[in-house]
Structures are given as structure tokens and as C-alpha cells.
LUMDO-345433 format. One line per 10 residues: number of its first residue (from 1); their letters; for each residue x, y, z of C-alpha. Coordinates in nm, 2 decimals. Example, Ala and Ser with C-alpha at 12.3 -4.5 7.8 and 13.67 -1.06 7.14 Angstrom:
! LUMDO-345433
1) AS) 1.23 -0.45 0.78  1.37 -0.11 0.71
END
This chain:
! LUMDO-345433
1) XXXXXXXXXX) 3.08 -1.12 1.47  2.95 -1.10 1.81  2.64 -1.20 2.00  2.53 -0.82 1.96  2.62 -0.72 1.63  2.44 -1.06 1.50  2.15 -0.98 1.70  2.16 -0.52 1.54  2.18 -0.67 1.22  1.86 -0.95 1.28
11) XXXXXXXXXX) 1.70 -0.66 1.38  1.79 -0.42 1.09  1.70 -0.63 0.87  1.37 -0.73 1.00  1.25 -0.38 1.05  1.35 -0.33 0.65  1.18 -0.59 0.55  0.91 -0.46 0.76  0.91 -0.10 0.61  0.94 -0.25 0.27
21) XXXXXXXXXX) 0.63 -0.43 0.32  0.41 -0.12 0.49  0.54 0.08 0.18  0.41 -0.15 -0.07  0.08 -0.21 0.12  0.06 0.20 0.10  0.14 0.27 -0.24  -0.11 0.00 -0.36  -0.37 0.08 -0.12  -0.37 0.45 -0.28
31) XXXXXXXXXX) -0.37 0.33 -0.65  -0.69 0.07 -0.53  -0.86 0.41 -0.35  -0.79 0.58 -0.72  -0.98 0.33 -0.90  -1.24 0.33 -0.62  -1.30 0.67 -0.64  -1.32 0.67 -1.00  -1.60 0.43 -1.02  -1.80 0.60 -0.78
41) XXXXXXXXXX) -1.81 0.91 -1.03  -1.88 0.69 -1.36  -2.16 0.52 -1.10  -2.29 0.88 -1.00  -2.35 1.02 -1.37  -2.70 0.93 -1.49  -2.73 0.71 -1.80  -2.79 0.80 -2.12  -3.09 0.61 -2.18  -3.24 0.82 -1.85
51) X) -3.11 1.20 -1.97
END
């Protein structure tokens, strides 16, 4: 293996890794906006006590 291909696949793999990462950070961040937004309407709805 030569200086080159050693230093493609150091980069390949770092910018998977990378990807990998970014994707996971996304996917959660949308589930945690989901439950956000679903406690803001249970929050907005009056209580029953008030009705």
C-alpha cells in the first residue's frame, strides 16, 4: 500500500465516520424537536380545572 492510497483511505474513513455522526446527530435532533413540539401543545390547552 502506498503513501497515497494509505493517506485516500485515512481520509475515507474519517469523512464516514464523520457523516455517520452528523446523521445520527440529525435524526435525533428531529425525534427531540417531535417531543418538543408536542409539549408545547399539551402546555397550550387550558386545564380542566380552568374550562
Amino acid at each position: 500500500m502506498t503513501h497515497q492510497e494509505y493517506v485516500f483511505v485515512a481520509y475515507a474513513l474519517a469523512f464516514s465516520v464523520m457523516f455517520a455522526m452528523a446523521a445520527k446527530v440529525w435524526i435525533t435532533s428531529r425525534s427531540y424537536r417531535r417531543q418538543v413540539e408536542a409539549l408545547a401543545v399539551v402546555r397550550r390547552r387550558p386545564n380542566r380545572e380552568e374550562r
